[in-house]
Structures are given as structure tokens and as C-alpha cells.
Backbone as XML, in Angstrom:
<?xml version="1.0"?>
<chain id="A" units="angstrom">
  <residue number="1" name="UNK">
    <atom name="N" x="-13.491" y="-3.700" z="13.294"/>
    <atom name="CA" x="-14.352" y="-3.602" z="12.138"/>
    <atom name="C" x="-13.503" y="-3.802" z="10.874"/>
  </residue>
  <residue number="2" name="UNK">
    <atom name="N" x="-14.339" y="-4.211" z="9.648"/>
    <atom name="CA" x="-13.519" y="-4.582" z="8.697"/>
    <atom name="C" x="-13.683" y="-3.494" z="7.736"/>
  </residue>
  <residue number="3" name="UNK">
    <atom name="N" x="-12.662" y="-3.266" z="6.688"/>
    <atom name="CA" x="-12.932" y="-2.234" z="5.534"/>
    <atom name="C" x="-12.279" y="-2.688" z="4.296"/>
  </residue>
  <residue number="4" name="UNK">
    <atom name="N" x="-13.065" y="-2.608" z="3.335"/>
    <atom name="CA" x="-11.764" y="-2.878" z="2.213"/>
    <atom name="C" x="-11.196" y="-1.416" z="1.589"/>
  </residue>
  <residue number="5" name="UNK">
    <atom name="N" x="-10.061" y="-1.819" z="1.576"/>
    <atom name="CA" x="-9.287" y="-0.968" z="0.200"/>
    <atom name="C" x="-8.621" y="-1.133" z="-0.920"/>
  </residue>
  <residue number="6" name="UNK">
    <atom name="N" x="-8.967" y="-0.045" z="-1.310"/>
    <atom name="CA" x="-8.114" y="-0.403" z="-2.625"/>
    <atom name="C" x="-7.203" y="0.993" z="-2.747"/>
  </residue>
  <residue number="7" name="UNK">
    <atom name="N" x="-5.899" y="0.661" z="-3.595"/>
    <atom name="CA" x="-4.723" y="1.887" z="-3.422"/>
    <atom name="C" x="-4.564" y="1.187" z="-5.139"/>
  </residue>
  <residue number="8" name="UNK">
    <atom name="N" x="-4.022" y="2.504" z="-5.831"/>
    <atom name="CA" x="-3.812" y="2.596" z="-7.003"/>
    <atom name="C" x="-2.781" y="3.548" z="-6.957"/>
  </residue>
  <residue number="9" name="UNK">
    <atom name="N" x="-1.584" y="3.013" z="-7.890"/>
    <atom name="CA" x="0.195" y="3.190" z="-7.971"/>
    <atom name="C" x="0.124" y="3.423" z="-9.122"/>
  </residue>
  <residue number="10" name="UNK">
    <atom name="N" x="0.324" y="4.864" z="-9.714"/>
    <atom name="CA" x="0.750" y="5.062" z="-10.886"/>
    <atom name="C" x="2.105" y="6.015" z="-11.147"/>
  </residue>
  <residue number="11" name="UNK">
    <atom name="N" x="2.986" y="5.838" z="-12.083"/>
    <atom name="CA" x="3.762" y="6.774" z="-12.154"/>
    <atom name="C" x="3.719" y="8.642" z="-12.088"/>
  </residue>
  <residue number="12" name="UNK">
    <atom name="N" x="4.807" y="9.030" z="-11.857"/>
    <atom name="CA" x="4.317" y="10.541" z="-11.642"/>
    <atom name="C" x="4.332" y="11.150" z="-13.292"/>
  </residue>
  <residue number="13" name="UNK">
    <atom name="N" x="3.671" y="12.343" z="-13.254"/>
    <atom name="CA" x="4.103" y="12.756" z="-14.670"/>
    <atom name="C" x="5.668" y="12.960" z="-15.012"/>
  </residue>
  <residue number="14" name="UNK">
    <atom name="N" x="5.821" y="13.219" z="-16.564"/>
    <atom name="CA" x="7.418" y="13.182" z="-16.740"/>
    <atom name="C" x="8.433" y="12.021" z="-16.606"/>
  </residue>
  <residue number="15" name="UNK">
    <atom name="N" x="7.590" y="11.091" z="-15.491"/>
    <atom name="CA" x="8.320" y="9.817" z="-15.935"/>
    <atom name="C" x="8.282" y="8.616" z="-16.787"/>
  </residue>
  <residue number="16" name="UNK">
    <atom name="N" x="9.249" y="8.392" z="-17.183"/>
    <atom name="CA" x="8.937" y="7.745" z="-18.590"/>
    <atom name="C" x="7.811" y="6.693" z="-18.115"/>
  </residue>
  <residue number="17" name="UNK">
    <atom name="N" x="7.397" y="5.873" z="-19.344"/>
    <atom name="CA" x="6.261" y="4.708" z="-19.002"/>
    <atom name="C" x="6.226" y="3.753" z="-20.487"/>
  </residue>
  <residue number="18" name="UNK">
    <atom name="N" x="7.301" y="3.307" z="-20.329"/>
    <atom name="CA" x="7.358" y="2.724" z="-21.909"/>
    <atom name="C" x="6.057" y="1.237" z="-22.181"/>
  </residue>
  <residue number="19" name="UNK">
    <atom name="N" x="5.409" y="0.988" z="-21.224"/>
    <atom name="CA" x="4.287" y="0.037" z="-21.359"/>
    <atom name="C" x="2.936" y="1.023" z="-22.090"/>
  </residue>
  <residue number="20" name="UNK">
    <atom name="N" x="3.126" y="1.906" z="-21.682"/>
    <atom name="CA" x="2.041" y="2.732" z="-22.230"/>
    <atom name="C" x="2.397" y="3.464" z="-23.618"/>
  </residue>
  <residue number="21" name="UNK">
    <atom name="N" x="3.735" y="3.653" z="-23.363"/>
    <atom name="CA" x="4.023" y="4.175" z="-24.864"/>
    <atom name="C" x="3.818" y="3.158" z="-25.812"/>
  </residue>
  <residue number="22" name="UNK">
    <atom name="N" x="4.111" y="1.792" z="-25.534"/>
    <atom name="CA" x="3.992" y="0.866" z="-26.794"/>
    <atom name="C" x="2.397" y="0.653" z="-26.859"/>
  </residue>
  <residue number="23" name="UNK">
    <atom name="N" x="1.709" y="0.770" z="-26.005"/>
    <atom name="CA" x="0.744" y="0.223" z="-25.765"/>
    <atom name="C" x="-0.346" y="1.759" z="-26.973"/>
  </residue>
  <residue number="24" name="UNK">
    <atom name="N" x="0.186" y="2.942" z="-26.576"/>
    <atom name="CA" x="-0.320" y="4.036" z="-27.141"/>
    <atom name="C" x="-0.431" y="4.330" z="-28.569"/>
  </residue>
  <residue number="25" name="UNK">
    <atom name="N" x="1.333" y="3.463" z="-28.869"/>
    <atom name="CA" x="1.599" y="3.768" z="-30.501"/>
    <atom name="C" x="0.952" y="2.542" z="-31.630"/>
  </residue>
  <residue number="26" name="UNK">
    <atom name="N" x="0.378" y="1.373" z="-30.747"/>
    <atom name="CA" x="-0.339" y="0.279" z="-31.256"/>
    <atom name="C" x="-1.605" y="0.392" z="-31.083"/>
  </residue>
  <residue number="27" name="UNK">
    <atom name="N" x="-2.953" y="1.683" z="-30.525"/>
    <atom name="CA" x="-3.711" y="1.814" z="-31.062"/>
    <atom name="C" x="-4.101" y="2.187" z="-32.397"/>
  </residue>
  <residue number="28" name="UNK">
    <atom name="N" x="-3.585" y="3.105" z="-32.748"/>
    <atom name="CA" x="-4.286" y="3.308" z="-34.233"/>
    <atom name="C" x="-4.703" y="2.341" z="-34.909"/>
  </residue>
  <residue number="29" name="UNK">
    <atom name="N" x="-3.588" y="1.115" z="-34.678"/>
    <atom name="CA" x="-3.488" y="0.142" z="-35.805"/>
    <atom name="C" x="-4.786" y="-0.760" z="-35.157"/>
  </residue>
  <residue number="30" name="UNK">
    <atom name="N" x="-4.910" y="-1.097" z="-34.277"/>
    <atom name="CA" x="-6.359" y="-1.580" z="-34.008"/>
    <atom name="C" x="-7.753" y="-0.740" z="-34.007"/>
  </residue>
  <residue number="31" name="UNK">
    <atom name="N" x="-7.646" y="0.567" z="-34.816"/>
    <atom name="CA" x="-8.922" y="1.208" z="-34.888"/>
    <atom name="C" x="-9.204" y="1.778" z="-33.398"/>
  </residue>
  <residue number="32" name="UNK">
    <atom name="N" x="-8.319" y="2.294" z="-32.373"/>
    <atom name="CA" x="-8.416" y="3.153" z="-31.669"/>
    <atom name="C" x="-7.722" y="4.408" z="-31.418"/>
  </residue>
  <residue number="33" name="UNK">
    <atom name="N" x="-7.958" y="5.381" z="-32.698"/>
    <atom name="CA" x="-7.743" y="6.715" z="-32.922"/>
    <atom name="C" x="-8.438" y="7.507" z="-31.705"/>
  </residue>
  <residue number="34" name="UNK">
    <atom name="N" x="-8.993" y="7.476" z="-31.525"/>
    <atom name="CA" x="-9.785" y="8.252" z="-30.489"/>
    <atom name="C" x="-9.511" y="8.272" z="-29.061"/>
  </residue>
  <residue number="35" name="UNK">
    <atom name="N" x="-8.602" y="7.298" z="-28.710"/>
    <atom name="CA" x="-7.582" y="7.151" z="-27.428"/>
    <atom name="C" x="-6.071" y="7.656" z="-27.365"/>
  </residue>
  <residue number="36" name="UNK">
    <atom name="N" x="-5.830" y="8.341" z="-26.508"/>
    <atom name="CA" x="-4.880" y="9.375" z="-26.357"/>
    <atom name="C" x="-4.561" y="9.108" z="-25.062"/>
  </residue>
  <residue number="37" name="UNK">
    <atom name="N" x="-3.355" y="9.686" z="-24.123"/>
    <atom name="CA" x="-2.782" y="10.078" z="-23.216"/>
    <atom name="C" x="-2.775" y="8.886" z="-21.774"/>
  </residue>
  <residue number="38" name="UNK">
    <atom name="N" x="-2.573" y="7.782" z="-22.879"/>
    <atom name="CA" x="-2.024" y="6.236" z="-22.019"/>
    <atom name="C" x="-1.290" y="6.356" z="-20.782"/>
  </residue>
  <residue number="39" name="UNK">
    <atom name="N" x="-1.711" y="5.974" z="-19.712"/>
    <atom name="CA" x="-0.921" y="5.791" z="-18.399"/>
    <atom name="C" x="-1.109" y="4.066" z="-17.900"/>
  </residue>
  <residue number="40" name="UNK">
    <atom name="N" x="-0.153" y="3.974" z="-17.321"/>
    <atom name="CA" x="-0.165" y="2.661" z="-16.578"/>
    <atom name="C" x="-0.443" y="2.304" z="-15.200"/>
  </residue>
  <residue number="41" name="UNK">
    <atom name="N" x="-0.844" y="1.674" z="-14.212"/>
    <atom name="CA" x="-0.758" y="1.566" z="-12.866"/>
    <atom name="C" x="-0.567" y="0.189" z="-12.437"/>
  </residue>
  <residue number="42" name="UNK">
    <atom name="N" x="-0.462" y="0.281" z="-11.244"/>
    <atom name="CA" x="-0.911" y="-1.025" z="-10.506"/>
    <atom name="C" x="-2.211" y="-0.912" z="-9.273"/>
  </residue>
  <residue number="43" name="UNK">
    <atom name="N" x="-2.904" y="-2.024" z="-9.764"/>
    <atom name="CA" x="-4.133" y="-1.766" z="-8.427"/>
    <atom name="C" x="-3.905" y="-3.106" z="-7.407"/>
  </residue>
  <residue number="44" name="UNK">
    <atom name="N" x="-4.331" y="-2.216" z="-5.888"/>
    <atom name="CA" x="-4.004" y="-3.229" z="-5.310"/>
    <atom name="C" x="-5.309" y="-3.055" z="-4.343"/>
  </residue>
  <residue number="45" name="UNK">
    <atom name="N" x="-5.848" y="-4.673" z="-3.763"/>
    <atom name="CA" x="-7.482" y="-4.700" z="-3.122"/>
    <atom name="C" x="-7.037" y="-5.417" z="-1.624"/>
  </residue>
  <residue number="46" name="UNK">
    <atom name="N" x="-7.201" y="-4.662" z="-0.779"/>
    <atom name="CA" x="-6.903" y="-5.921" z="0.252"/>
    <atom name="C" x="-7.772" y="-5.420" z="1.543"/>
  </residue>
  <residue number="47" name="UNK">
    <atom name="N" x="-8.584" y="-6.261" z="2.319"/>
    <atom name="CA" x="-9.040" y="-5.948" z="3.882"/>
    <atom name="C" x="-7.946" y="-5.676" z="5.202"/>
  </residue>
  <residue number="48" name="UNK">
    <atom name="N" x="-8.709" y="-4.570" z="5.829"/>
    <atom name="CA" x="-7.889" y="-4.547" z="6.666"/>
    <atom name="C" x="-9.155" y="-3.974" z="8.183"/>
  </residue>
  <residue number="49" name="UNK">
    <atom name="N" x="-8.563" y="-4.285" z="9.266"/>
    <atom name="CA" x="-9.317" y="-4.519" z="10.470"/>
    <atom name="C" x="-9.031" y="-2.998" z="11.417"/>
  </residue>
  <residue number="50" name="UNK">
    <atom name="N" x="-9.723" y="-2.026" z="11.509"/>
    <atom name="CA" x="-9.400" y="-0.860" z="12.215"/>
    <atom name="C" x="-10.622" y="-0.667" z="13.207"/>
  </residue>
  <residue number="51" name="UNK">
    <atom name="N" x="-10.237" y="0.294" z="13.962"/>
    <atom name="CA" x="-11.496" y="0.872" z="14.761"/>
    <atom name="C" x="-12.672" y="2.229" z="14.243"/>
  </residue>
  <residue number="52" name="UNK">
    <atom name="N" x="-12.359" y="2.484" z="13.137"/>
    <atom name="CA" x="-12.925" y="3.223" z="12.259"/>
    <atom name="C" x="-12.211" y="3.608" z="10.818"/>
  </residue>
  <residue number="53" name="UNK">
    <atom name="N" x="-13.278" y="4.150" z="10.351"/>
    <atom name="CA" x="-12.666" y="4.505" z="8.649"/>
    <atom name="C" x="-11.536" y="5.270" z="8.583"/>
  </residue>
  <residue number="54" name="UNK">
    <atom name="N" x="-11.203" y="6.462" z="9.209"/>
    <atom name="CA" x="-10.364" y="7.396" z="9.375"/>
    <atom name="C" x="-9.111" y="6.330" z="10.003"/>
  </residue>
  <residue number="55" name="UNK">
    <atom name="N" x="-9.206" y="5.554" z="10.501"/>
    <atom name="CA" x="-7.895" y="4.852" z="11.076"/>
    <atom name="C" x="-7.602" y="3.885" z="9.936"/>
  </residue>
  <residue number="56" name="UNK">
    <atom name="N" x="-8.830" y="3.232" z="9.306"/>
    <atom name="CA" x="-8.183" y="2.458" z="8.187"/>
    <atom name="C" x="-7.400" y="2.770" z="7.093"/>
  </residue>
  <residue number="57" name="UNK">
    <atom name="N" x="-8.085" y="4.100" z="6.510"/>
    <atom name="CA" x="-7.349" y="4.942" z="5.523"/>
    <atom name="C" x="-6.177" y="5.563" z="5.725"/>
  </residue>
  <residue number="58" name="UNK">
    <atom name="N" x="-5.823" y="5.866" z="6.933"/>
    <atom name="CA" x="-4.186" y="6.204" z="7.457"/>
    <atom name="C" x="-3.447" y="4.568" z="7.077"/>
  </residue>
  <residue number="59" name="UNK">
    <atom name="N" x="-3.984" y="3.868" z="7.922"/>
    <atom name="CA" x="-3.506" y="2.934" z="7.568"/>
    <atom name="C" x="-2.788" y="2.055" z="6.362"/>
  </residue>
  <residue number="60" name="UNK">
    <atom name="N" x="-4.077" y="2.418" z="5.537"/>
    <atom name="CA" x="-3.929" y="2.126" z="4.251"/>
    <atom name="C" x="-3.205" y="2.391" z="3.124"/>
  </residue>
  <residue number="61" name="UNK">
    <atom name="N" x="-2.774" y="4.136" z="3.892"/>
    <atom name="CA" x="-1.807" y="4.935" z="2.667"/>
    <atom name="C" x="-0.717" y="4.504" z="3.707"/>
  </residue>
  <residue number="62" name="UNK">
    <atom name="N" x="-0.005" y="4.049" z="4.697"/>
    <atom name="CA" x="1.070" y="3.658" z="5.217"/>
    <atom name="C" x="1.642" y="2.568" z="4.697"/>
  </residue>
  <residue number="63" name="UNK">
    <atom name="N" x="0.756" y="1.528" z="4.384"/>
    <atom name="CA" x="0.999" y="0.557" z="3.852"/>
    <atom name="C" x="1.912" y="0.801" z="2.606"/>
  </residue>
  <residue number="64" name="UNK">
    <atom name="N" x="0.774" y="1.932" z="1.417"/>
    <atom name="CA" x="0.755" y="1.937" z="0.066"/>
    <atom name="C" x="2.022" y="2.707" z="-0.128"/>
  </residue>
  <residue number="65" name="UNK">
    <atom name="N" x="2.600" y="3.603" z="0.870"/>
    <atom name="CA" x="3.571" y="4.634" z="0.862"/>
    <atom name="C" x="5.119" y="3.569" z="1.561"/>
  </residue>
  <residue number="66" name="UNK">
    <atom name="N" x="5.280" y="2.551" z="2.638"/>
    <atom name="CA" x="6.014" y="1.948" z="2.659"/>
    <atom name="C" x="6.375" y="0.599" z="2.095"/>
  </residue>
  <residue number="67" name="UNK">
    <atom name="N" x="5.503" y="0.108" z="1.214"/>
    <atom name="CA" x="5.719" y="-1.104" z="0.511"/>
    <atom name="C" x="5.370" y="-0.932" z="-0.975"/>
  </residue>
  <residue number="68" name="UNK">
    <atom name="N" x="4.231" y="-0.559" z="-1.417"/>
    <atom name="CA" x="3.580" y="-0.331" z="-2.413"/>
    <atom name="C" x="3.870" y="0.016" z="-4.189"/>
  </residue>
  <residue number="69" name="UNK">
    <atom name="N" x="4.635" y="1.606" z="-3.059"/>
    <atom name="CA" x="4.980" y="1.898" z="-4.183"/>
    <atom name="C" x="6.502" y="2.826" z="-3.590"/>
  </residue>
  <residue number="70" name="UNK">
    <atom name="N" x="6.589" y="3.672" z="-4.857"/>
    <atom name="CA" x="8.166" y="4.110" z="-4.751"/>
    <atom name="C" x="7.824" y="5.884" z="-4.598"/>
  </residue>
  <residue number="71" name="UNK">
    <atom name="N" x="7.518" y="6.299" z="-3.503"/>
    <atom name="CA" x="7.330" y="7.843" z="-3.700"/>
    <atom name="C" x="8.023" y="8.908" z="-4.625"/>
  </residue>
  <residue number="72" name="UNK">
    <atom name="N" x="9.288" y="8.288" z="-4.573"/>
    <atom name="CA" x="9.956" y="9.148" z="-5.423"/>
    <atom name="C" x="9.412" y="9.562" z="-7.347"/>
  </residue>
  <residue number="73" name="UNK">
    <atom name="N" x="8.934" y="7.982" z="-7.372"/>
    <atom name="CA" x="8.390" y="7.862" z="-9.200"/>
    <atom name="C" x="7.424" y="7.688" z="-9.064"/>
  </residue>
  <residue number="74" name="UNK">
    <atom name="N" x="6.546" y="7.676" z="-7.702"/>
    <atom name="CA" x="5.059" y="7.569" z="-8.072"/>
    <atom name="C" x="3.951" y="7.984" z="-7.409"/>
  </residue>
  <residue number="75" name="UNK">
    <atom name="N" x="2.856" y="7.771" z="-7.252"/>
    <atom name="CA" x="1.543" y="8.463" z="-6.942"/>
    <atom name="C" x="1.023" y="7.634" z="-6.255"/>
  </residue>
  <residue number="76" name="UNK">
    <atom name="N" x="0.246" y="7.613" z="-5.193"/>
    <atom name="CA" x="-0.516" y="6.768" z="-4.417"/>
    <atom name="C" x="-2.052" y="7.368" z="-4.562"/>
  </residue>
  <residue number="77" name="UNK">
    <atom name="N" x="-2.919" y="6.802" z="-4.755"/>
    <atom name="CA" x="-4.243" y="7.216" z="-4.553"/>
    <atom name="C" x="-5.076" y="6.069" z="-3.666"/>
  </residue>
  <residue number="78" name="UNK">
    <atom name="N" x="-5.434" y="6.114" z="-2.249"/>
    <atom name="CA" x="-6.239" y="4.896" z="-1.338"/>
    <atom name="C" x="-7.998" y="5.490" z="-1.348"/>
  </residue>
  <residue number="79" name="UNK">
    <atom name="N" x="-8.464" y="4.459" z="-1.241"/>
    <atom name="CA" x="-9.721" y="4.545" z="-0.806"/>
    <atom name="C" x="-10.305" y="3.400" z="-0.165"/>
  </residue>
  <residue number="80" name="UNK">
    <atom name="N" x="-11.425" y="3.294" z="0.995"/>
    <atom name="CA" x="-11.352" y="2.308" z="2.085"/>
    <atom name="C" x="-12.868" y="2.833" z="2.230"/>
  </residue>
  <residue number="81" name="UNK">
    <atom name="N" x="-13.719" y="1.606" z="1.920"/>
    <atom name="CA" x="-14.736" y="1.756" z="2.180"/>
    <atom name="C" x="-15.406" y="0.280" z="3.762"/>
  </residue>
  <residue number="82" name="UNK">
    <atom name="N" x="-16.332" y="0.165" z="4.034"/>
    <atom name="CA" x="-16.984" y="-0.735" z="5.523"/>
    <atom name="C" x="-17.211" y="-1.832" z="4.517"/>
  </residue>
  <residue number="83" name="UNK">
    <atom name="N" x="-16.606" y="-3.012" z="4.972"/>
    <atom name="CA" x="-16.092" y="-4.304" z="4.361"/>
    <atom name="C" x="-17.632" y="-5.014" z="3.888"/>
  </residue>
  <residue number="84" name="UNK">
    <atom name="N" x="-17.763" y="-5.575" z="3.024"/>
    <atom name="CA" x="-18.977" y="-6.503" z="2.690"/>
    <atom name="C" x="-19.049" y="-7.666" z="3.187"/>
  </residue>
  <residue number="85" name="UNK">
    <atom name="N" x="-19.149" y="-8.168" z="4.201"/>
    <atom name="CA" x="-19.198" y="-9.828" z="4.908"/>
    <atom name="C" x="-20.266" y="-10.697" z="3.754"/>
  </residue>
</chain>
């Protein structure tokens, strides 16, 4: 059966994130005062073929935890829903 997922890589707190800091200190100047507490990620979408949901989502954070991303500086969040043909 097919499922898609998607896994989202963001840094942990405390570690620096200087894309967001520049990105944070150049709202005002475009009239977005009202945005605060900038983070960055990476999203990633890909199918994958299991015998149920519970096997895809293991799956999925194996992937996201040995290639993905860097456990040490970052966060994994997966979710895997029954694929749309």
C-alpha cells in the first residue's frame, strides 16, 4: 500500500539560525511588526510503500532520523497519511 509523507527538519531551540535572524530583523522594515519568533526548516514530501500506516511512519522517521536531518541540532516531526492515486 502506498502513503505519503511528509517530515519537517527544524533546528532545536538555542541553536543559532541566522536565516531567520536576518529574515526577523527585516520585517519591520516591510510593515511586518506584528511577526515575531522566526524559525526556519526544511520540508520534505515523498511516497513510500508499507504494509500499513504504523509501518510507514516508523519508516518514515528512520529515514528522517538517518539521512534527513542531524539529531544532534535538530527536530524531526513525520506524518504519513494513505497515498492519493
Amino acid at each position: 500500500m502506498r502513503f505519503d509523507a511528509h517530515v519537517e527538519v527544524r533546528l532545536r531551540p538555542g541553536i543559532a539560525d541566522p536565516e531567520s535572524a536576518t529574515i526577523e530583523r527585516a520585517l519591520p522594515a516591510l510593515g511586518f511588526d506584528d511577526v515575531s519568533s522566526m524559525s526556519t526548516g526544511r520540508s520534505f514530501r515523498f511516497a513510500i510503500e508499507a504494509d500499513d500506516e504504523d509501518s510507514a511512519a516508523e519508516r518514515a522517521r528512520e529515514l528522517a532520523t538517518a539521512l534527513l536531518a542531524n539529531p544532534v541540532m535538530e527536530d524531526v516531526s513525520t506524518t504519513v497519511e494513505p497515498g492519493r492515486d
